[in-house]
N, C-alpha and C positions, 0 to 999 in steps of 0.2 A: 255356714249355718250349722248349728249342732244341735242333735237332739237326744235327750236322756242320753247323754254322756256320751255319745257317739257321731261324729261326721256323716252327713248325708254322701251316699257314694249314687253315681249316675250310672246308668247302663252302658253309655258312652266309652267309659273307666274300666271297665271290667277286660281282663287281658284276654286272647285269643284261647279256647278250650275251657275257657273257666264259664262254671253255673254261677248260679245267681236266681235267688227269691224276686220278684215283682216286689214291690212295697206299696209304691202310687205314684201314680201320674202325673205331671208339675206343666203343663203345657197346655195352650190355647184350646178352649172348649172344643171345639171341632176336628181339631188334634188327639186333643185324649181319646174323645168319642171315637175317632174312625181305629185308635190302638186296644181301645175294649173289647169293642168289635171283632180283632183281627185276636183276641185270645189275652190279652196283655192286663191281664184281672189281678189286684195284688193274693200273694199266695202261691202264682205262678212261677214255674220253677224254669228258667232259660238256659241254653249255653250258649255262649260264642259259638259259631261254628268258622265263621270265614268272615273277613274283611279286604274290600278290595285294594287292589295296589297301591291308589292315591288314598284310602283310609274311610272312601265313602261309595257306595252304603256297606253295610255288616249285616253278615247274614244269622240269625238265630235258632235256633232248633228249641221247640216248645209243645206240647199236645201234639208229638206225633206227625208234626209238620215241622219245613221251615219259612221261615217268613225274611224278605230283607227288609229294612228301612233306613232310613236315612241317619248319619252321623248325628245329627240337631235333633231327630225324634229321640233318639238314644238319651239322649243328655237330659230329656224333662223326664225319664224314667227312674226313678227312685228305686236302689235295689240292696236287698242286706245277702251276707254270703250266708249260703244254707246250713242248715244244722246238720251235725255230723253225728 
């Protein structure tokens, strides 16, 4: 799926140490909801911090916390690379 000339890229995708803007949410209402909740607002700025050995879950650093979630939450999270 592309949009205005560019690839949707997923949270999932993003390599280990690397930021990344939030964009929005692409997952089951009750999904999205509980990642709003947890800080995950587009505009929000992430990084990788860690991923475990088998690749699930990944941990995030965001607002001063870190959060993990799951490989498949990663994936409905829409995210552009941040402005330099």
């Amino acid at each position: 799926m592309a949009s205005m000339g560019s690839a949707v890229r997923t949270l999932d995708l993003v390599p280990l140490g690397t930021a990344a803007i939030v964009r929005g949410i692409r997952s089951p209402r009750a999904v999205a909801r509980r990642l709003l909740e947890l800080g995950l607002v587009p505009g929000t700025r992430v990084i990788i911090t860690r991923v475990a050995p088998l690749g699930d879950p990944i941990v995030l650093r965001l607002r001063n916390y870190s959060l993990s979630i799951r490989r498949a939450e990663a994936a409905g999270i829409e995210v552009d690379e941040p402005q330099r």
